[in-house]
C-alpha positions in Angstrom: 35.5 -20.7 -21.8 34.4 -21.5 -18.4 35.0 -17.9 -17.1 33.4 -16.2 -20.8 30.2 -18.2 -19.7 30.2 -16.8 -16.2 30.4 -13.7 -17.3 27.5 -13.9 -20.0 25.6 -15.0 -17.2 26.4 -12.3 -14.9 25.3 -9.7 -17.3 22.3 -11.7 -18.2 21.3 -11.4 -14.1 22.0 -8.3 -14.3 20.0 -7.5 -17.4 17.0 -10.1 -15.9 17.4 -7.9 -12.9 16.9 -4.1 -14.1 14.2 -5.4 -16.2 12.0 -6.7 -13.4 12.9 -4.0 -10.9 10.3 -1.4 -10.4 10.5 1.5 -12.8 8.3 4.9 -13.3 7.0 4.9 -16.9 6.1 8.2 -18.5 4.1 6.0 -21.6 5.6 7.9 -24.2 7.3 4.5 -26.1 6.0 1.8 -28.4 5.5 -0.8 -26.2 4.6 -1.6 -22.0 8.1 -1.3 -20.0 9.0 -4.6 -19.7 8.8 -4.6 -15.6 5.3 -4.0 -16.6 3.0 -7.1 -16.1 -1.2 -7.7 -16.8 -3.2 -9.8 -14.5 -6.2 -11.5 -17.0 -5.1 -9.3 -19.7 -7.7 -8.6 -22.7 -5.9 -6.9 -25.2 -8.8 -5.3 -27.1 -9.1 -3.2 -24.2 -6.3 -1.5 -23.6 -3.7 0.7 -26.0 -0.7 2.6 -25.8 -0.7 6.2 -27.5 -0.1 9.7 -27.8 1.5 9.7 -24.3 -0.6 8.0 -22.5 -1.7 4.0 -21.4 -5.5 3.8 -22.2 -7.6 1.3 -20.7 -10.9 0.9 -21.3 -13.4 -0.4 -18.2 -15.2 -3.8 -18.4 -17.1 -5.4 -16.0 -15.1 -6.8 -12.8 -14.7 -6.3 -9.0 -12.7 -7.5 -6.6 -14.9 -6.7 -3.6 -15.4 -10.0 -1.5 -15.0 -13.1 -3.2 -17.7 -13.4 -5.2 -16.2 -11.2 -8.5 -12.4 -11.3 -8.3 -12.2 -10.6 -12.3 -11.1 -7.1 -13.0 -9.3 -7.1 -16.1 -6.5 -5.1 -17.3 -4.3 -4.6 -14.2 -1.2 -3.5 -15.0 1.5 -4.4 -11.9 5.1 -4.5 -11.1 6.5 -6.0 -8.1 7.3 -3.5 -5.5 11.3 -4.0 -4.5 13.9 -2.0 -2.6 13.9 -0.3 0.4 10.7 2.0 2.3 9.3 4.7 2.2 7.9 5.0 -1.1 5.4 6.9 -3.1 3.6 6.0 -6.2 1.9 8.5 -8.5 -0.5 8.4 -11.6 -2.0 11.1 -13.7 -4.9 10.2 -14.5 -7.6 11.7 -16.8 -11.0 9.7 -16.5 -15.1 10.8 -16.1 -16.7 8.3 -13.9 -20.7 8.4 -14.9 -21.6 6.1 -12.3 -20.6 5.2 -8.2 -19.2 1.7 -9.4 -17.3 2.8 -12.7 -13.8 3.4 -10.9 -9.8 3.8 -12.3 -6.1 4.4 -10.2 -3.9 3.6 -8.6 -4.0 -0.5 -7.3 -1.5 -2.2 -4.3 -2.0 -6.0 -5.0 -1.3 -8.8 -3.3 -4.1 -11.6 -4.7 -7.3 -10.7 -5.5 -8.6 -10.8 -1.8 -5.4 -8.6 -0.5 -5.0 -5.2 -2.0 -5.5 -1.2 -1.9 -7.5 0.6 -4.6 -7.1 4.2 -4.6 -9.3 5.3 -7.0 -11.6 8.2 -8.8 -14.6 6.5 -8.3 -18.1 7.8 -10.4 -20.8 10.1 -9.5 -24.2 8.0 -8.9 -25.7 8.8 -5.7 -22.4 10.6 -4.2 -21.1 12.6 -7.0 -17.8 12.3 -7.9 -15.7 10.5 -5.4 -12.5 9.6 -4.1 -11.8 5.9 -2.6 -9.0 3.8 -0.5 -10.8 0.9 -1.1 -8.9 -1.9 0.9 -10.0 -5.8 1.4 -7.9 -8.1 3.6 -8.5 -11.5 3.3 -12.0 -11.1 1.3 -13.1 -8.8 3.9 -13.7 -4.8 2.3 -13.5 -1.8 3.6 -13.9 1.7 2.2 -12.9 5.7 2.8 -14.1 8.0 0.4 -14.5 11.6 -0.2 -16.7 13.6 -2.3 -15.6 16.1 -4.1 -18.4 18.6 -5.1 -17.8 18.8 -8.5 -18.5 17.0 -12.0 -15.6 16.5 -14.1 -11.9 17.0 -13.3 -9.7 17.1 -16.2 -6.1 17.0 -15.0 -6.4 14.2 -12.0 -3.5 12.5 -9.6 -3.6 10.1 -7.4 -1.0 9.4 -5.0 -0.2 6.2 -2.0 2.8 6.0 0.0 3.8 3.2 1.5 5.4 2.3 4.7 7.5 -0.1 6.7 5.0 -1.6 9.3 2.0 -1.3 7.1 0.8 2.2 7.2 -0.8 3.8 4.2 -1.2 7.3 3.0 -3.7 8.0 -0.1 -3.5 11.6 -1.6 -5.3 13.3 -4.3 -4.3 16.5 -6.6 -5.4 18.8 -8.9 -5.1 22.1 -10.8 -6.2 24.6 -8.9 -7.6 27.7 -10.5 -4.8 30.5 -9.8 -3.1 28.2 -7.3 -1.1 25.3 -9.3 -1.4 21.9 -8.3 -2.6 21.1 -4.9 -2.7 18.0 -3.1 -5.0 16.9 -0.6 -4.4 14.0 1.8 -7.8 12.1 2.6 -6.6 8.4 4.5 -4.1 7.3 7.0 -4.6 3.8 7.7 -2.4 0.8 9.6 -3.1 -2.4 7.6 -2.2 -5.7 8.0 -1.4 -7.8 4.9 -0.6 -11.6 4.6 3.0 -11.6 4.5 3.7 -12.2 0.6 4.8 -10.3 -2.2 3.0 -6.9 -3.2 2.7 -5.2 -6.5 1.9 -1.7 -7.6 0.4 -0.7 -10.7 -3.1 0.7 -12.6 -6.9 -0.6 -12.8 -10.2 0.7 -14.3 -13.0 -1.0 -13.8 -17.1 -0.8 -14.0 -18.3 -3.1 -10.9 -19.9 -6.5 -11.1 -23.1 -8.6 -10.0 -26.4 -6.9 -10.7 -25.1 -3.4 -10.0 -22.1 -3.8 -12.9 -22.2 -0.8 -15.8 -22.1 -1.7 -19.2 -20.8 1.5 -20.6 -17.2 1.2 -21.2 -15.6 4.8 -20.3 -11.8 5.3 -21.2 -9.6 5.7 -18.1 -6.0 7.6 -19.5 -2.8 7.2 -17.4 -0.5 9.8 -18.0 2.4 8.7 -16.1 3.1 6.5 -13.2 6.1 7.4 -11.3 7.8 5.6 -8.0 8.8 8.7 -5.8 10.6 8.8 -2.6 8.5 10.9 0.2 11.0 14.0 0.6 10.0 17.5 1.5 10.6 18.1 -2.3 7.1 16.9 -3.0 4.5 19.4 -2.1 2.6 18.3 0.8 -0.8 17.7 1.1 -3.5 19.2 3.1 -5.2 17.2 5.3 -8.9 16.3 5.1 -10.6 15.4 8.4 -10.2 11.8 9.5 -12.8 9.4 10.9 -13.2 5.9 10.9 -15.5 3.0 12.2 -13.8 1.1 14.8 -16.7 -1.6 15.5 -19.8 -2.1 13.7 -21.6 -5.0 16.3 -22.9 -7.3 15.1 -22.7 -7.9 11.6 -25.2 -10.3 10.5 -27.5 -8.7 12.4 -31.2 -9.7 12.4 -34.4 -7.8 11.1 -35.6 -5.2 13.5 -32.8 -5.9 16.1 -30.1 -3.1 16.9 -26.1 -2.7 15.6 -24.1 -0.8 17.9 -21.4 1.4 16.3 -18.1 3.1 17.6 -16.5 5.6 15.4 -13.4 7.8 15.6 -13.0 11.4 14.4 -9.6 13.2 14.8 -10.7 16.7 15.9 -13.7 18.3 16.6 -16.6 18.4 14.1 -19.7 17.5 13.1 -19.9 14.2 11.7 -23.4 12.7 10.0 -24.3 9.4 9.1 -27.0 7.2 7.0 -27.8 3.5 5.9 -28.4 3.0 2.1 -29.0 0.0 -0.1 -26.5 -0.8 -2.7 -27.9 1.2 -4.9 -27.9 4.3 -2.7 -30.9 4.8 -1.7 -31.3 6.1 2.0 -32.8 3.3 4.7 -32.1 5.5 7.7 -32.1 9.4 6.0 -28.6 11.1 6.9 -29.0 12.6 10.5 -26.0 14.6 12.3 -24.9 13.9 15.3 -24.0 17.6 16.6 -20.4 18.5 17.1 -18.5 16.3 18.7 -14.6 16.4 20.6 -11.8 14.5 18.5 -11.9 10.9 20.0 -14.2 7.6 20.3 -18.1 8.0 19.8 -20.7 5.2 20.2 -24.4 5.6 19.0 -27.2 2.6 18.2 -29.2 2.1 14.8 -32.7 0.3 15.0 -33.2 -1.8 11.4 -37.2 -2.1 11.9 -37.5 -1.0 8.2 -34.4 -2.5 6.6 -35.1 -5.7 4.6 -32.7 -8.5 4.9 -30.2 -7.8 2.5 -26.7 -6.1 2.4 -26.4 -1.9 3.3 -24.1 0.1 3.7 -23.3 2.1 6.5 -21.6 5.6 6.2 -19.9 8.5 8.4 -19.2 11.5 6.9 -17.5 14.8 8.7 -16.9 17.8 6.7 -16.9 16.0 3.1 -14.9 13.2 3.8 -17.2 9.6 4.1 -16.2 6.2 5.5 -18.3 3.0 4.8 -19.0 -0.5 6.1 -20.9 -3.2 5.0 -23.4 -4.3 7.0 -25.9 -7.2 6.1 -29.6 -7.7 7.6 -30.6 -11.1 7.9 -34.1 -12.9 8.9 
């Protein structure tokens, strides 16, 4: 009897255990795979159907710590060994810059990766790596120079030691599917548990949309990075070392330091948060690949909170940066 129990409880473990471990899901059954879980799940708002996981975008952010209430995300622990490489299909038009869906790495609401089609506004359609670490965000984006996609991937592989590479893909005219690898990044988490999964969201605070848009996951899929997986080109990287200092006060200077990793011409501009230009986008000529400096006066900026962004050949990186009396 004794032994009969041990066994049951063996293949219950076992059971408890492929259940929880991470799985791809195609979305083509009844019901959510059960290693599937929802953080502040509203069930109106999402459905299962036709292939596909639909969720529909409410307003919620996660930026900071004033709006940590997206709802809807859909995560599963990651587990096993590194590399690995997560992929969604995803078929979603944004209408504005804050309405956003993809791919979301999650540790708390103050710890996490989006990688995300994010809506057109003032930039178009977009491309983010959103990533916050302890309340503090940080954004890389690329515009793409078009309207609508229709068939839409996401990719982010993950590393031992913290790296971080965000891809996009799509169908290219005559060409197939080709994928395009837009952020790089070293990032230091708070050592706890991380999850994978899916979010769609419209924004929050006095800059949220209202219109709910439909965000529909094909597919999410847990790869491992092999040279069977068609590699990306690369888009040109840069990135804002120090942005000094930040408060800054009305009318007195912030001193930047940026990196670009080969020659080219990079521009940048100050805008409000609702993208409107402070300081109108100016280039900075061609530059070498390497560390730049250059000095913003903020006579005309308004205390408030801006955004600063850097941009070389189409790709855009952002900080925050807030004016104060």
């Amino acid at each position: 009897m004794i032994l009969r129990a041990l066994c049951l409880l063996l293949v219950l473990s076992s059971c408890i255990s492929v259940a929880m471990a991470q799985q791809s899901d195609e979305f083509d059954g009844p019901s959510i795979n059960p290693a599937w879980k929802w953080v502040r799940e509203y069930p109106a708002y999402w459905s299962l159907g036709g292939g596909e996981l639909t969720i529909h975008t409410q307003t919620g952010a996660l930026n900071g710590t004033m709006f940590n209430n997206v709802q809807n995300i859909l995560l599963q622990e990651i587990s096993g060994t590194f590399p690995k490489l997560f992929e969604t299909h995803l078929k979603f038009t944004a209408w504005h810059e804050l309405h956003n869906a993809g791919l979301i790495y999650y540790i708390d609401d103050d710890n996490y990766i989006r990688v995300s089609l994010g809506g057109r506004g003032y930039y178009k359609q977009r491309i983010w790596m959103e990533w916050e670490i302890d309340g503090q965000t940080f954004f890389h984006h690329v515009s793409l120079g078009f309207e609508d996609i229709l068939d839409f991937s996401l990719r982010l592989a993950v590393h031992e030691g913290g790296r971080f590479v965000a891809s996009y893909g799509y169908y290219e005219w005559g060409s197939g599917m080709k994928w395009y690898e837009f952020s790089d990044k070293h990032i230091v988490f708070p050592d706890k548990p991380a999850s994978i999964g899916l979010q769609a969201a419209n924004g929050d605070g006095v800059y949220a949309q209202y219109q709910s848009l439909k965000a529909r996951f094909s597919y999410f899929r847990v790869l491992t990075p092999t040279s069977v997986h068609p590699l990306p080109d690369r888009v040109p990287r840069a990135s804002i070392e120090v942005l000094y200092p930040s408060p800054v006060r009305q009318g007195d200077r912030v001193h930047i330091r940026f990196r670009i990793d080969r020659p080219g011409l990079p521009r940048y501009m100050l805008t409000d948060m609702l993208g409107r230009e402070v300081l109108p986008k100016t280039s900075l000529g061609r530059v070498s690949a390497g560390e730049h400096g250059l000095t913003l006066s903020l006579d005309d900026a308004v205390p408030g909170v801006y955004l600063f962004h850097l941009e070389v050949e189409g790709a855009r990186t952002t900080r925050r940066l807030l004016v104060t009396r």
